[in-house]
C-alpha positions in Angstrom: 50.2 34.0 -84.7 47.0 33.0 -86.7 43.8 32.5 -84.6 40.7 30.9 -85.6 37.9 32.7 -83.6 34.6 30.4 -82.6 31.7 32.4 -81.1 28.1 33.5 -81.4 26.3 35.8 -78.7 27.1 39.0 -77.5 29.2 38.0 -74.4 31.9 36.5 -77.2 32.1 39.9 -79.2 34.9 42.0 -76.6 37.4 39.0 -76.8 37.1 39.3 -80.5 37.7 42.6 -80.3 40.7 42.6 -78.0 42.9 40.1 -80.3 42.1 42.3 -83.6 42.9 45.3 -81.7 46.1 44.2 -80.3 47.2 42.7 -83.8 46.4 39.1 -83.8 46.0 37.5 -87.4 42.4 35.9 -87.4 41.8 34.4 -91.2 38.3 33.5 -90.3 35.2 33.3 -87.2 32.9 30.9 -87.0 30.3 31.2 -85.8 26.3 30.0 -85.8 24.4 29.7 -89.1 21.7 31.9 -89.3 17.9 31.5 -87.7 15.0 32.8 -89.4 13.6 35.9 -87.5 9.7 36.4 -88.1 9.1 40.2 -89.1 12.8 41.0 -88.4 13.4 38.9 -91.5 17.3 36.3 -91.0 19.1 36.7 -87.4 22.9 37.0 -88.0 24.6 36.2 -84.5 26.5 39.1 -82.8 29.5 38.0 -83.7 28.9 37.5 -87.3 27.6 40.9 -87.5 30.9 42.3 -85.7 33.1 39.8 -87.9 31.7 41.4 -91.1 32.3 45.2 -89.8 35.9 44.0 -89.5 36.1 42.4 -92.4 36.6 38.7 -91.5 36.0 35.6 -93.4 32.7 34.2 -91.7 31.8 30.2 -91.6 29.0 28.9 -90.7 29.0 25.0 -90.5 25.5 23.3 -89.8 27.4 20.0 -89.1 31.4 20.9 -87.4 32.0 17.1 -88.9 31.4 18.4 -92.3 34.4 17.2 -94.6 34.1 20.1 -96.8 34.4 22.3 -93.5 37.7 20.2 -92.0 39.5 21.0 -95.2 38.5 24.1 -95.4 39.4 25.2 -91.4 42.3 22.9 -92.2 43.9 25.1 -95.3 43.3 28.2 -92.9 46.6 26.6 -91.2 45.1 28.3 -87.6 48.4 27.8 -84.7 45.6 28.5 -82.5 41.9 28.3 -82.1 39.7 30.5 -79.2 36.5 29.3 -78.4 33.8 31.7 -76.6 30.4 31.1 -76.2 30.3 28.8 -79.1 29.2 25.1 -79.5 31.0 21.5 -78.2 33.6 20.9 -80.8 34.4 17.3 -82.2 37.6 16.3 -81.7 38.7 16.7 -85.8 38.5 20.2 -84.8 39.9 21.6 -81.2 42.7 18.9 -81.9 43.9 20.5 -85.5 45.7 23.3 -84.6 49.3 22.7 -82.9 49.1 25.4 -80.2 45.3 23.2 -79.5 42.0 25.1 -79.1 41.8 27.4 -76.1 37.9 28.2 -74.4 36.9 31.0 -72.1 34.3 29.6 -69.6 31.9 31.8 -66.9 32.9 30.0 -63.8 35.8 28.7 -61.5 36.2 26.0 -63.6 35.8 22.8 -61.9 33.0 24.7 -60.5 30.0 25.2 -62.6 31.0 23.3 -65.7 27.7 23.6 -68.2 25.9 25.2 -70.3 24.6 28.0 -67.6 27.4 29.0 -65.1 26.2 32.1 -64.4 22.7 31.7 -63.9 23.6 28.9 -61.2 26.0 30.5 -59.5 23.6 32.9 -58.4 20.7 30.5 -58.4 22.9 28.6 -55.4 23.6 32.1 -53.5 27.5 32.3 -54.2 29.3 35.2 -53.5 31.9 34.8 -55.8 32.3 33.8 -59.3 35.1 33.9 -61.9 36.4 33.1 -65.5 38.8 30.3 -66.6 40.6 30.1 -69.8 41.4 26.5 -70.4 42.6 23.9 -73.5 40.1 21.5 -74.5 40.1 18.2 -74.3 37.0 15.3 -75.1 34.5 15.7 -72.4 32.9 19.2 -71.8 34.4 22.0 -69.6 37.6 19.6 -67.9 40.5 20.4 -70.3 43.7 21.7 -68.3 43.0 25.0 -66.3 45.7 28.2 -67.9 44.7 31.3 -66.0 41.6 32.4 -63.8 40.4 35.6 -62.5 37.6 36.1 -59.5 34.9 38.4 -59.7 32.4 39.0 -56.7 28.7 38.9 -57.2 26.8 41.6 -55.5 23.8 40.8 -53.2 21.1 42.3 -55.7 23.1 41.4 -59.0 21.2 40.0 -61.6 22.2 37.2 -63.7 22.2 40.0 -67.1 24.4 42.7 -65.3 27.3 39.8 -63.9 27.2 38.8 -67.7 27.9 42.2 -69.0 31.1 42.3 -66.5 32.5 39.3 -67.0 31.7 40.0 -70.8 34.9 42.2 -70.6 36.3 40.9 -67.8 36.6 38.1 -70.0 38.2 39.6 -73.1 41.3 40.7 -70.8 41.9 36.7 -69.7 41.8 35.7 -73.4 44.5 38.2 -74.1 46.3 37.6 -71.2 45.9 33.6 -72.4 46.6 34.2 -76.3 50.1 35.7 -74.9 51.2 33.1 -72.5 50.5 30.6 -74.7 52.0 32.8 -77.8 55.1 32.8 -75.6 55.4 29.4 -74.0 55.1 30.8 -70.8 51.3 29.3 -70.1 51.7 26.4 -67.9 48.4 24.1 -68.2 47.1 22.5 -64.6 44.6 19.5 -64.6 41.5 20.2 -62.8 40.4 18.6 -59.3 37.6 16.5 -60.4 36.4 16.3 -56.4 35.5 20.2 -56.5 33.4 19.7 -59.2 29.9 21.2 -59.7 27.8 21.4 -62.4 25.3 24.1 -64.7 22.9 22.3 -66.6 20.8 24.5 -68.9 18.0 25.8 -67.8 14.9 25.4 -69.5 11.5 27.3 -69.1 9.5 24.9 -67.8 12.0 24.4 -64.7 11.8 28.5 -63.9 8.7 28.5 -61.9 9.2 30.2 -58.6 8.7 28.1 -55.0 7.7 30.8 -52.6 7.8 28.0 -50.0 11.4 28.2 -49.8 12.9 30.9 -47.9 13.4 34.8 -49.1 16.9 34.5 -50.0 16.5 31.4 -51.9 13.7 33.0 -53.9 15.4 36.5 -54.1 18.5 34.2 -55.4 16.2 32.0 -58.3 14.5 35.4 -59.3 18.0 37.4 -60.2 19.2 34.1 -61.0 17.3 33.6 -63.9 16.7 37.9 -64.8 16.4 38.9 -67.6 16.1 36.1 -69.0 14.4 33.1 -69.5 12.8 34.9 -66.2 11.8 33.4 -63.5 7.8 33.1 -63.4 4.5 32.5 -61.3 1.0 32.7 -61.9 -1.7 35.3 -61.3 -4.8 35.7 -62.6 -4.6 32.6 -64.7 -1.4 34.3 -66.9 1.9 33.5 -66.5 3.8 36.5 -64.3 7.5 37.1 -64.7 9.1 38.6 -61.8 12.6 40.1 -62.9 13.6 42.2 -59.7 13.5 41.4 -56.5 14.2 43.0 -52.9 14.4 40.9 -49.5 11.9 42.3 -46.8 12.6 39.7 -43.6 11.1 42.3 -41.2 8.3 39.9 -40.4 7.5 36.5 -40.6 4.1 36.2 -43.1 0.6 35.6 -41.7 -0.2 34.0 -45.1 0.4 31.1 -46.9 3.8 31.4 -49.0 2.9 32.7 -52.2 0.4 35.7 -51.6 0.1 38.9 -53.0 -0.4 41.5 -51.6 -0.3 45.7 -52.5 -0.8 49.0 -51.8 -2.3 49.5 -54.6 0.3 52.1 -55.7 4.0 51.3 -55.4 4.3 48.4 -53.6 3.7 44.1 -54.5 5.0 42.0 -52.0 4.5 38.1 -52.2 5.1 35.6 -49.2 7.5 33.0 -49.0 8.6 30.6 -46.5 9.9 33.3 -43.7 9.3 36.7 -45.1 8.7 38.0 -48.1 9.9 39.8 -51.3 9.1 43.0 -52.6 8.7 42.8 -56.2 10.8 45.6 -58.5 10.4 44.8 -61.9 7.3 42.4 -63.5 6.3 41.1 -67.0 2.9 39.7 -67.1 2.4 37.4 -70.3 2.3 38.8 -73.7 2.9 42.4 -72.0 6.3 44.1 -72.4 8.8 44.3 -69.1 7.3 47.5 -66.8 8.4 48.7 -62.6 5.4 47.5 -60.1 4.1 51.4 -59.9 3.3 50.9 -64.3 2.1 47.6 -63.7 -0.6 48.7 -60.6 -1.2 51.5 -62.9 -3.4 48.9 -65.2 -3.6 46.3 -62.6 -5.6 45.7 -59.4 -4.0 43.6 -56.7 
């Protein structure tokens, strides 16, 4: 079976992988063109760079409308297309090949359809997650369900380590997908539309912590959003990422929410609406990422 393979980041690399591995024809990836990188010179995406070592045909269409690009994804005569991590696709391309276009997805699809599943999933305190393989269809993230798999989400995970698991989690559902449907024995189901949620993406400016709410919630936002963009506050007049978290309920705060305080040698903890949380991990602006005992070693709370 011939596969076209659409991707870009790293968390699309492993299902890649898996279909060369296990012998699947890909012709060509596509993937993101490339950005310009400052001193690091032009960015190729991770998949791009993983395509070449393997010795794929890379595109990389500005515009997927392109009529130079149709033809040319057109004469790769694909039976099959996978989608991971990529962009939305017009319909001139996820309905050209006749086995459709197949998409991985980091949530219990209907839940969490967007462009950040797993940053709101822990955001909203959920103890459980999941991946879907589904076939597209015109509006984002509701194309007929084909297999899912449930993954738990541990109290003090952060939004970077549940990637990196469902990263290959992931790659074993596209296989497992890629052979059902290789086989006819994949048996699309329509979504319930009245379980749907949604993850919007999630945009600096929106990442500011609200130590008013209580110290789950705020233990929740911070992993939620670690290590990156990073959820942030301000001290000192600079903007203070805080990328680790603990929960410390054992008393209810004599200070407003949102206070620092510190031992001066190990230990930050900051108010919030019923306790507090005992920072881990910290990155004050235009510093590098550093544990609270490096951080108190240059600063004075």
């Amino acid at each position: 079976m011939r596969i076209i393979y659409m991707g870009t980041p790293e968390f699309a690399v492993p299902s890649l992988a898996i279909l060369l591995d296990n012998g699947y024809d890909v012709p060509a990836v596509i993937t993101s063109p490339d950005k310009p990188g400052g001193r690091l010179g032009i960015q190729q995406s991770a998949v791009k760079k993983y395509a070449l070592e393997r010795g794929l045909q890379v595109l990389q269409p500005e515009k997927l409308k392109n009529p130079q690009f149709l033809e040319t994804l057109r004469a790769l005569h694909a039976d099959l297309q996978v989608v991971v991590a990529f962009r939305m696709l017009p319909e001139a391309v996820w309905d050209m090949p006749p086995l459709g276009t197949m998409n991985l997805h980091g949530s219990l699809l209907p839940k969490y359809r967007g462009a950040a599943p797993i940053n709101w999933a822990i955001i909203r305190g959920e103890k459980e997650t999941g991946l879907t393989t589904f076939l597209l269809k015109h509006e984002i993230d509701t194309g007929d369900l084909l297999f899912q798999e449930r993954l738990p989400i541990g109290e003090n995970e952060t939004a970077g380590e549940l990637h990196d698991r469902m990263m290959v989690a992931g790659a074993q559902l596209v296989l497992k997908s890629v052979r059902a449907i290789e086989s006819g024995d994949a048996k699309p189901m329509p979504q319930q539309d009245s379980e749907v949620t949604h993850a919007p993406k999630i945009f600096a400016h929106t990442c500011r912590i609200d130590f008013a709410q209580p110290t789950q919630q705020v233990h929740d936002f911070v992993r939620g959003l670690s290590p990156y963009p990073g959820a942030w506050t301000e001290w000192q007049g600079k903007t203070l990422k805080i990328l680790r978290t603990e929960k410390d309920i054992g008393e209810r705060p004599a200070t407003p929410p949102g206070h620092f305080s510190s031992n001066g040698k190990d230990l930050i903890r900051i108010s919030t609406a019923d306790g507090f949380v005992r920072v881990l991990e910290l990155q004050l602006e235009g510093k590098k990422r550093m544990t609270v005992r490096d951080f108190l070693n240059g600063y004075r709370i």
